[in-house]
PANUMI-833499 format. One record per residue (C-alpha): residue number from 1; residue in three letters; y, z, x. Coordinates in Angstrom, 2 decimals. Layout:
REM PANUMI-833499
> zati|tiza|Y|Z|X
> NUM|Ala|Y|Z|X
...
//
This chain:
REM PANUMI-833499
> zati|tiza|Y|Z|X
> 1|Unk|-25.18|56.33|-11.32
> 2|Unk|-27.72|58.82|-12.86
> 3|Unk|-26.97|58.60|-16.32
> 4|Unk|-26.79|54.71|-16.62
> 5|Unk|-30.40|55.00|-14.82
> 6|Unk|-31.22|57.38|-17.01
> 7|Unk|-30.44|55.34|-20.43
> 8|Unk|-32.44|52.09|-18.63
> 9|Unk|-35.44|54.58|-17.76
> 10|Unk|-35.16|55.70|-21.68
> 11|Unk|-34.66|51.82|-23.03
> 12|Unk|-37.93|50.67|-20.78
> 13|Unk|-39.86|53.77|-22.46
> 14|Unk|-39.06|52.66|-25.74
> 15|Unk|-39.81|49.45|-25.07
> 16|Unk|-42.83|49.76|-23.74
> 17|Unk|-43.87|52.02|-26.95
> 18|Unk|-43.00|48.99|-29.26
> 19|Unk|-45.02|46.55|-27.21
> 20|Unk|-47.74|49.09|-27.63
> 21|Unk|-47.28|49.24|-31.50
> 22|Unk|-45.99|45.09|-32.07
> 23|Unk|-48.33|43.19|-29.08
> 24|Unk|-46.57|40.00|-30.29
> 25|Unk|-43.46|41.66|-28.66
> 26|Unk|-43.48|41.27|-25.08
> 27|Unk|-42.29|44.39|-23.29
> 28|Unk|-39.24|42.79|-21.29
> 29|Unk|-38.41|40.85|-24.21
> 30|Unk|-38.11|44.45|-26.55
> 31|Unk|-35.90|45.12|-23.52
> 32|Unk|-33.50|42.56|-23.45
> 33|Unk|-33.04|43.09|-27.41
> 34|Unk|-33.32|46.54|-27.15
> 35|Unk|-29.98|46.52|-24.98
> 36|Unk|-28.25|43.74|-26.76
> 37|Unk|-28.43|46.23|-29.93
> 38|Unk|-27.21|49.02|-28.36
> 39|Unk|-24.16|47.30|-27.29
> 40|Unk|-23.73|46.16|-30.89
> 41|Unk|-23.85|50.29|-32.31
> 42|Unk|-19.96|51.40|-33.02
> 43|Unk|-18.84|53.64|-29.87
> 44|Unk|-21.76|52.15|-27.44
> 45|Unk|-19.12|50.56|-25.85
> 46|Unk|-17.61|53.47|-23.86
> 47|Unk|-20.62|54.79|-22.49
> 48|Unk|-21.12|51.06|-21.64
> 49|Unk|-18.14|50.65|-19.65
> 50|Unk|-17.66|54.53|-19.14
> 51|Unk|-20.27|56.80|-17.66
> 52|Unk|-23.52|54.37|-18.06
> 53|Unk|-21.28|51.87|-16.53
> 54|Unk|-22.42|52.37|-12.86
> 55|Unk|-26.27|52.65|-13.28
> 56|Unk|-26.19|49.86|-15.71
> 57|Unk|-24.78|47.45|-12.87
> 58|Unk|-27.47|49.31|-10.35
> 59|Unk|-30.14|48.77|-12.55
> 60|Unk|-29.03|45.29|-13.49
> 61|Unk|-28.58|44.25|-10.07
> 62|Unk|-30.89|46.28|-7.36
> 63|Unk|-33.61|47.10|-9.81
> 64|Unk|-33.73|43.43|-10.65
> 65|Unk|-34.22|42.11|-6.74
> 66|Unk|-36.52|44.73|-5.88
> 67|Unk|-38.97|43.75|-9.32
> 68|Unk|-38.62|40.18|-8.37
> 69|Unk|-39.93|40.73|-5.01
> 70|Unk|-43.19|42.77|-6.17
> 71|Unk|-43.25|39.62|-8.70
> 72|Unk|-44.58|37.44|-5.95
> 73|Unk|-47.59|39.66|-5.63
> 74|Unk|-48.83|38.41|-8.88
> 75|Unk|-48.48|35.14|-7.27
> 76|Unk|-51.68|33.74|-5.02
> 77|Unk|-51.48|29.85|-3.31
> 78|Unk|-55.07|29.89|-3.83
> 79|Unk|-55.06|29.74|-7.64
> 80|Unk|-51.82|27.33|-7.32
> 81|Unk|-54.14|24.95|-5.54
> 82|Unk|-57.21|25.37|-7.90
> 83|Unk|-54.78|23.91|-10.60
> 84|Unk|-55.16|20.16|-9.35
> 85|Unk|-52.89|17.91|-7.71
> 86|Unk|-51.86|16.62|-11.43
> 87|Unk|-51.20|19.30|-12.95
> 88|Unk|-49.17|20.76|-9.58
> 89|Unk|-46.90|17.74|-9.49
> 90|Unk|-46.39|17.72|-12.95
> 91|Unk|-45.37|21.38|-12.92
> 92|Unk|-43.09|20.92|-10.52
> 93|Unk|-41.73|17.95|-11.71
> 94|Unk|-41.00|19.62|-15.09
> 95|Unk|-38.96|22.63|-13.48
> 96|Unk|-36.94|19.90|-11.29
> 97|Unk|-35.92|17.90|-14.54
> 98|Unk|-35.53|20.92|-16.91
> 99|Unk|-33.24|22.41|-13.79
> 100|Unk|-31.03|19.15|-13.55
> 101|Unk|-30.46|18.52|-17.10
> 102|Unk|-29.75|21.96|-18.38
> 103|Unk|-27.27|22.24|-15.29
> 104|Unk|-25.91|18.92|-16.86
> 105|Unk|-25.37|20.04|-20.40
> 106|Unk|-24.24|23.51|-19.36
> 107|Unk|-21.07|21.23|-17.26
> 108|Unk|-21.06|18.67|-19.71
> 109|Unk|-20.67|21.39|-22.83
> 110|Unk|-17.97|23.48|-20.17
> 111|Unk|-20.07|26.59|-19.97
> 112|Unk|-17.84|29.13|-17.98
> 113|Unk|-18.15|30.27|-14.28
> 114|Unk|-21.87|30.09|-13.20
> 115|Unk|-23.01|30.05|-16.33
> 116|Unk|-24.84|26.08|-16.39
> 117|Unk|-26.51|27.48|-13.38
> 118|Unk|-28.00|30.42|-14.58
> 119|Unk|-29.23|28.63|-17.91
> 120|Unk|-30.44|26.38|-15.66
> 121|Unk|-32.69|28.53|-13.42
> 122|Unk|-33.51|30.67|-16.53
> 123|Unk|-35.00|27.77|-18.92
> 124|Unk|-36.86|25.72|-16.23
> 125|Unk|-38.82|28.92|-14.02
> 126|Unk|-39.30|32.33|-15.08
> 127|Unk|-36.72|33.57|-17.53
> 128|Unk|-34.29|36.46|-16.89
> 129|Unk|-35.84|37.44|-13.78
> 130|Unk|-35.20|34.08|-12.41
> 131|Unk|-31.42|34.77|-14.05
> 132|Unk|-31.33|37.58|-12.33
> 133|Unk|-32.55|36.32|-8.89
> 134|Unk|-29.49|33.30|-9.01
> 135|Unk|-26.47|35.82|-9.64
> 136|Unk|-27.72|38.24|-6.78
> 137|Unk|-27.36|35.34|-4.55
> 138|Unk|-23.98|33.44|-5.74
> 139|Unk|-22.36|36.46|-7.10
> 140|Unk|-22.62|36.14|-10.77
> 141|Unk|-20.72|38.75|-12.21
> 142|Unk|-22.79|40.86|-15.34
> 143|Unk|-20.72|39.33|-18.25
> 144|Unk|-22.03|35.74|-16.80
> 145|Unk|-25.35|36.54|-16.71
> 146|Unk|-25.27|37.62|-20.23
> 147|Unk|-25.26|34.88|-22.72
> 148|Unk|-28.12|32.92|-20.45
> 149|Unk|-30.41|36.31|-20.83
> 150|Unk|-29.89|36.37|-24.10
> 151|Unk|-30.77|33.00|-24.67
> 152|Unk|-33.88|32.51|-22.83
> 153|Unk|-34.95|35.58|-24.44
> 154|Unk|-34.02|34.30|-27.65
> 155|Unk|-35.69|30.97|-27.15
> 156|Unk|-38.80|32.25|-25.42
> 157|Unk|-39.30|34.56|-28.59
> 158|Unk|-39.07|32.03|-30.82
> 159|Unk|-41.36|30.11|-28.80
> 160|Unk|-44.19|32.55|-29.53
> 161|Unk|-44.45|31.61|-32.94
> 162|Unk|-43.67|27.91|-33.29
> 163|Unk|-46.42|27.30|-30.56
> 164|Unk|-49.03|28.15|-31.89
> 165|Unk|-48.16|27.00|-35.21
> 166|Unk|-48.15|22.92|-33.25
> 167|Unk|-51.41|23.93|-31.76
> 168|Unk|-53.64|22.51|-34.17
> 169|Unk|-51.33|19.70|-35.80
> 170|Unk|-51.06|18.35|-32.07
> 171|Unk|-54.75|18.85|-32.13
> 172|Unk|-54.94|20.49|-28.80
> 173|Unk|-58.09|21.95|-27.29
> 174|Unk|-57.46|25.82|-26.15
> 175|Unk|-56.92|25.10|-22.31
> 176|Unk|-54.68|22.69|-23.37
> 177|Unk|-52.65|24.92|-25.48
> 178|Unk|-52.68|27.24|-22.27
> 179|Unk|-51.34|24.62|-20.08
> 180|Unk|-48.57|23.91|-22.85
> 181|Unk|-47.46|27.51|-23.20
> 182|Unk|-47.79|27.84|-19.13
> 183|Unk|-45.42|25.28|-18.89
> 184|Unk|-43.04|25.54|-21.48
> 185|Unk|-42.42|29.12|-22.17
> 186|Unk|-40.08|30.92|-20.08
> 187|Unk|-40.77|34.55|-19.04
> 188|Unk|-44.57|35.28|-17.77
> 189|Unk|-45.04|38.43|-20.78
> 190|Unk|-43.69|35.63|-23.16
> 191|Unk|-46.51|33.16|-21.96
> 192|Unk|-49.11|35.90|-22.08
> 193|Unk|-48.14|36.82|-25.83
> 194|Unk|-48.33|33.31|-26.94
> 195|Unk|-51.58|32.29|-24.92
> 196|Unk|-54.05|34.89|-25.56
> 197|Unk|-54.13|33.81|-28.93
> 198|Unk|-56.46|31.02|-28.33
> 199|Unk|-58.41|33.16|-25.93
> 200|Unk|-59.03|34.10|-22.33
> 201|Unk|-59.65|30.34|-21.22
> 202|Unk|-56.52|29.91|-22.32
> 203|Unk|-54.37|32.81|-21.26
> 204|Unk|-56.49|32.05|-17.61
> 205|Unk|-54.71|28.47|-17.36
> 206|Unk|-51.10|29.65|-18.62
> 207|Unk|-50.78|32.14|-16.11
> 208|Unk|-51.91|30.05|-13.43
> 209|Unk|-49.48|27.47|-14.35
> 210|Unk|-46.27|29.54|-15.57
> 211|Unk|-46.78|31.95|-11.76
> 212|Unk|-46.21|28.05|-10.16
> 213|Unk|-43.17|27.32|-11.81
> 214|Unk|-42.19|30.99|-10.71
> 215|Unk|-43.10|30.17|-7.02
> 216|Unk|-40.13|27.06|-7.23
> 217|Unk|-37.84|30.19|-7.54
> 218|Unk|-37.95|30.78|-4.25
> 219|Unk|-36.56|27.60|-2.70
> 220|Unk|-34.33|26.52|-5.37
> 221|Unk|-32.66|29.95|-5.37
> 222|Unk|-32.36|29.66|-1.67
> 223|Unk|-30.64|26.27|-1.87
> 224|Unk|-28.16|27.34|-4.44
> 225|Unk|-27.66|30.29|-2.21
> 226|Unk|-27.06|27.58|1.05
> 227|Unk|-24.64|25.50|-1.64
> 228|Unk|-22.83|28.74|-2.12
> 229|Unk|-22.50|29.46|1.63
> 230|Unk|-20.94|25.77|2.28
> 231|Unk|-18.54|26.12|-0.51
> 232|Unk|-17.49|29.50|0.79
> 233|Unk|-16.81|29.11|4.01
> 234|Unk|-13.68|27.17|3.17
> 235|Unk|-12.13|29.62|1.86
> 236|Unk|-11.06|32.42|4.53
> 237|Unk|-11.31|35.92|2.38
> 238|Unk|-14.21|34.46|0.71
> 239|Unk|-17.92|36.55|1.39
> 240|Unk|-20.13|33.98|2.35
> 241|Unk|-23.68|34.74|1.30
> 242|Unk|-26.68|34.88|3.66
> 243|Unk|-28.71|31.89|4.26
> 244|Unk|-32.00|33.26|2.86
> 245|Unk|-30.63|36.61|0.56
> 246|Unk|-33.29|39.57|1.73
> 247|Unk|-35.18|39.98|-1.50
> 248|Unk|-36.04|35.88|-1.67
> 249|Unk|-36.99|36.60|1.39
> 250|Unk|-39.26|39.35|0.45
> 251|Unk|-40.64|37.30|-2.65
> 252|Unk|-42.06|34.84|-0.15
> 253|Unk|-43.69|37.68|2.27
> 254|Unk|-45.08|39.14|-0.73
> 255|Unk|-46.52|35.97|-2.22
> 256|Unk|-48.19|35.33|1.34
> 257|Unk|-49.45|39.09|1.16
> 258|Unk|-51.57|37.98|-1.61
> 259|Unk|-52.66|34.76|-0.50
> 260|Unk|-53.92|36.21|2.80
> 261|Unk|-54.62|39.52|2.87
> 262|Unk|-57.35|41.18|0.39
> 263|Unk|-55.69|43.97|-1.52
> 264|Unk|-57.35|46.51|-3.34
> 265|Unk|-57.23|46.25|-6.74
> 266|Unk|-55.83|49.73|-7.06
> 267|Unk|-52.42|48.30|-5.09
> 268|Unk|-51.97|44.96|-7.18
> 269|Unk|-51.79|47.06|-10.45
> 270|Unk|-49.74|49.78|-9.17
> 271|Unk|-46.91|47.18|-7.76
> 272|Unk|-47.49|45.39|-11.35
> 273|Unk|-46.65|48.60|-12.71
> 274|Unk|-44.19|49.39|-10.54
> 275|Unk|-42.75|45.36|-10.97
> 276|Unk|-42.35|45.74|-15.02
> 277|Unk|-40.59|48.75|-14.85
> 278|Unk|-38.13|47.78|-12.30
> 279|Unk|-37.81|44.45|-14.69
> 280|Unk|-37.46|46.22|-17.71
> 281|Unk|-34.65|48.82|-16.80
> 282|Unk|-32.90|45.93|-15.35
> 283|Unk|-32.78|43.11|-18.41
> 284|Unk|-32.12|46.50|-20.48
> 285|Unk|-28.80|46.52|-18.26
> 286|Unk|-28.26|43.02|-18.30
> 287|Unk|-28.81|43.12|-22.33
> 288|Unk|-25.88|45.54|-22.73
> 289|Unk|-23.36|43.67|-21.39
> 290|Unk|-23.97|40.78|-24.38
> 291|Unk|-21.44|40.81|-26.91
> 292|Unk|-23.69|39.32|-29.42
> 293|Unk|-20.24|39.02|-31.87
> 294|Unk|-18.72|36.35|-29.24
> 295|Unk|-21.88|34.79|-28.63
> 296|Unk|-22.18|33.77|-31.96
> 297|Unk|-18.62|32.43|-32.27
> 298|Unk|-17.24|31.05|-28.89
> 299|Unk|-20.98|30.99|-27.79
> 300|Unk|-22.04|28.26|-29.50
> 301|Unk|-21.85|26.22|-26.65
> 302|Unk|-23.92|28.31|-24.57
> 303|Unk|-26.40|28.36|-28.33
> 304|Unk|-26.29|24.54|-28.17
> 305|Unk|-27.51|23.67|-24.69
> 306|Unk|-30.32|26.71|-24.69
> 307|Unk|-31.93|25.19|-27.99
> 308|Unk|-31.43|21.46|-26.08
> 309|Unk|-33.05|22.37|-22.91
> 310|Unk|-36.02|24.92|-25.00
> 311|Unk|-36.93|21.58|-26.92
> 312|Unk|-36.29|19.59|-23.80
> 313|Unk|-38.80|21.65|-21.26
> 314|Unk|-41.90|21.80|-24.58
> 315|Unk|-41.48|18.29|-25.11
> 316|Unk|-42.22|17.50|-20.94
> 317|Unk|-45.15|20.24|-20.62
> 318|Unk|-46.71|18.71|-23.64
> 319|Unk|-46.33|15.50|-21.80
> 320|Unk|-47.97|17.06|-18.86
> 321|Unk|-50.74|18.46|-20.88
> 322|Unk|-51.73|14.58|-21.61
> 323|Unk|-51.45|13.51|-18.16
> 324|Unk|-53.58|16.19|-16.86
//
């Protein structure tokens, strides 16, 4: 598995460089495109399915539970509840519908395999983490989690510069504009790059509000995953899943660690360190198994119903913004 490691230690390095030179490119988001091109390059391809081929489905798979568990640290109940019973309801309300109807365009356009229910998790919580987080618990092969990574990345990218251009035509006030972006845009480095523009108010708010959308991961992961273990156990050679996978598990303990317990400040960085590396050599992985050529063609299906449901989940957290 080394060298597949390896070349997702090397893509998170060099991603982490450009965020440092481009801060309008989120670091996970140079990831994802970072491995989408190199599966594009002529003779990538081998190594892809050759000797990176093991540590790419490591990385893209173990690497991505174990960051989405240290994501829950980031995650306290305390600042959920500061937000207000509105804007909590509303929140939720806004993954719930975004889920449904992105699961019922996937199915109505015939998206493949698990594919409506991976563009469903990834456009209404947290992006290709969340994407991530759904195939590890019903068994998503690589190749289906591919064209949903690429287009919430896609879509959340493009979402940090038509923002703020609607900012002031829809004459919103900066926490506003924090509350939009916290609940409209997918993937939490996404939200940060688009909400620090209209300052730390701002950014405050959209964090708040984007880390409760990412706490609905944990039960509607874990009632896919029960779903998946009823549907299973029909079928006699058929692995049937556990009822609460171990790292969903471990994304609730660790959101209760910091709710409850006072860590130092030393810990929360080093596990957010720790977290965006894990993340980043993992949606490298996942990015390499895109073939951006078929995507393009046969994909536009997939294309259609991640522009529908982008559009779709802006519209309701600008409608939220107003009811708040």
């Amino acid at each position: 598995m080394l060298p597949g490691i390896a070349a997702c230690g090397a893509a998170a390095l060099v991603s982490w460089g450009i965020a440092l030179g481009v801060p309008e490119i989120p670091l996970l988001t140079a990831c994802v495109a970072l491995g989408i091109l190199f599966a594009q390059l002529p003779g990538t391809q081998s190594l892809i399915r050759g000797v990176f081929a093991p540590g790419l489905a490591f990385s893209s798979k173990k690497l991505m539970r174990a960051g989405v568990v240290l994501l829950g640290l980031k995650l306290s109940l305390v600042d959920v509840a500061g937000l207000g019973w509105t804007t909590l309801l509303t929140t939720i309300a806004i993954v719930l519908i975004t889920f449904a109807a992105t699961y019922g365009l996937g199915k109505l356009f015939r998206l493949p395999g698990h594919e409506p229910l991976l563009m469903a998790t990834g456009f209404s919580i947290c992006g290709a983490s969340a994407i991530g987080a759904m195939s590890g618990v019903v068994g998503a092969k690589r190749r289906e989690q591919a064209h949903p990574v690429a287009l919430v990345t896609l879509c959340g990218t493009l979402a940090i510069f038509v923002l703020p251009a609607l900012w002031g035509p829809l004459g919103l006030t900066n926490e506003q504009f924090g509350h939009w972006v916290g609940a409209g845009v997918h993937d939490v480095g996404q939200v940060v790059a688009t909400a620090q523009i209209a300052g730390s108010s701002a950014l405050a708010i959209a964090i708040v509000v984007k880390l409760t959308r990412v706490l609905m991961l944990a039960p509607i992961v874990a009632v896919a995953g029960a779903v998946e273990r009823r549907r299973s156990a029909g079928a006699a050679d058929a692995k049937r899943p556990p009822i609460v996978p171990l790292f969903v598990a471990g994304f609730i303990v660790a959101i209760l660690v910091r709710s409850f317990v006072p860590l130092p400040e030393s810990v929360l960085s080093g596990a957010d360190v720790l977290q965006t590396a894990l993340l980043a050599m993992a949606l490298f992985g996942l990015g390499t198994a895109v073939d951006l050529k078929r995507l393009l063609t046969a994909g536009w299906r997939s294309l259609a119903v991640g522009l529908i449901s982008w559009v779709l989940i802006a519209a309701l957290a600008l409608g939220a913004v107003h009811l708040a």
